[in-house]
C-alpha positions in Angstrom: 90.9 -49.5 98.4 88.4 -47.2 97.3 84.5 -48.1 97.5 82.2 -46.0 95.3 78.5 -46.4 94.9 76.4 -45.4 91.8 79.2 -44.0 90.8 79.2 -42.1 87.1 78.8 -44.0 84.3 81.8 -45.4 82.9 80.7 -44.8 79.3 80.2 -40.9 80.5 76.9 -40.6 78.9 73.8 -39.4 80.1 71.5 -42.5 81.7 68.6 -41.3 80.1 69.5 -39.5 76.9 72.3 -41.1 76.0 74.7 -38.1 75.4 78.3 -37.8 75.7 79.7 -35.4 78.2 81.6 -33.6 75.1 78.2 -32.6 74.0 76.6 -31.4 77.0 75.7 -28.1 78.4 77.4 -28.1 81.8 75.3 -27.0 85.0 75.7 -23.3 86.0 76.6 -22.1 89.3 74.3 -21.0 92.0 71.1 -18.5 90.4 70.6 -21.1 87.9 67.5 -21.8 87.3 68.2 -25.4 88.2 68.3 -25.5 91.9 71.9 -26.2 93.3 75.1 -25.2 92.6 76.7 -27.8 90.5 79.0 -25.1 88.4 80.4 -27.3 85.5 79.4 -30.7 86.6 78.1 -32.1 83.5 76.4 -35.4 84.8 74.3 -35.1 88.5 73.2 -37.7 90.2 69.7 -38.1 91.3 67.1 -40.2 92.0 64.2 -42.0 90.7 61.2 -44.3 91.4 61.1 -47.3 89.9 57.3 -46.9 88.1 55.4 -44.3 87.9 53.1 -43.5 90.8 49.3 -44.3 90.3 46.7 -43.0 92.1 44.1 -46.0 94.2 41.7 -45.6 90.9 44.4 -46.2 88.3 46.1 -48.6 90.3 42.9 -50.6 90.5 41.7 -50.2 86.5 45.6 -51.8 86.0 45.7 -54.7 87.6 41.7 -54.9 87.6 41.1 -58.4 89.3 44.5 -59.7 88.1 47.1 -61.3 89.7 47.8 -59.6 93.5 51.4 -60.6 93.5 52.0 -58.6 90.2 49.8 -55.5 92.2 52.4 -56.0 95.2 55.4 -55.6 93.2 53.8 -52.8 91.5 53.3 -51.2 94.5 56.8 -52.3 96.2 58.3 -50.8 92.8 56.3 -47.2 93.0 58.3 -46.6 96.8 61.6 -47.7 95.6 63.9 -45.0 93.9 67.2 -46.2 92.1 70.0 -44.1 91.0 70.4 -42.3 87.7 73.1 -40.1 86.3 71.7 -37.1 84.2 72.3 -34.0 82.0 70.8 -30.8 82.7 68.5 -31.6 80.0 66.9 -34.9 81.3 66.9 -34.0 85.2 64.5 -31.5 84.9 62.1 -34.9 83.4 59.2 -35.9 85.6 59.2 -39.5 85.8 57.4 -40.3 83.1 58.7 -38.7 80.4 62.4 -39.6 81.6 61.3 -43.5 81.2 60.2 -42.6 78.0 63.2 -40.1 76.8 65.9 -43.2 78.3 63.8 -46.2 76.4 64.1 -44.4 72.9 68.2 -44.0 73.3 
C-alpha cells in the first residue's frame, strides 16, 4: 500500500492557473533563476498561507469592533499554510496575487 500526501493533482493542472501540464514551460535545472533544481518537473509543490498576512493596523480597520471569533480565525488562518501544486509561472506569486490569479480560473 502506498500512502501519498498532497500528492499532484490528478487533473494535472496547475492549482492556481489552471494550465495543463502539456502547456507548461517546465522548470530548468540548477542556475535558473527560480531557486532549486527541479529540471523538467512541470508542477512543484509549495506552500501557502491560508489569508493574506495583515499588519496589527489593518487587522484592526477589518474586523473594526466586529465579531472576535471571526478576528480569531482570521488570525488562526494567516499561520496556517496549505499545499498547492504550481507552474513556474504562478509560484513565483506573492500570496496575494496567487489567490487572485487561482479565483479567476
Amino acid at each position: 500500500m502506498k500512502i501519498s500526501i498532497n500528492p499532484p493533482p490528478t487533473d494535472k493542472s496547475c492549482e492556481c492557473c489552471g494550465k495543463n501540464v502539456k502547456d507548461l514551460k517546465p522548470f530548468g535545472k540548477a542556475g535558473d533563476p527560480l531557486v532549486g533544481d527541479f529540471n523538467g518537473a512541470l508542477l512543484i509543490k509549495t506552500y501557502r498561507t491560508m489569508a493574506p498576512h495583515l499588519d496589527e493596523v489593518e487587522l484592526e480597520r477589518k474586523f473594526d469592533g466586529h465579531c472576535t471569533e471571526d478576528k480569531e480565525f482570521y488570525e488562526q488562518a494567516m499561520d496556517t499554510v496549505g499545499a498547492s501544486w504550481e507552474c513556474r509561472s504562478c509560484i513565483v506569486l506573492g500570496d496575494d496575487y496567487f489567490k487572485v490569479k487561482r479565483n479567476r480560473k
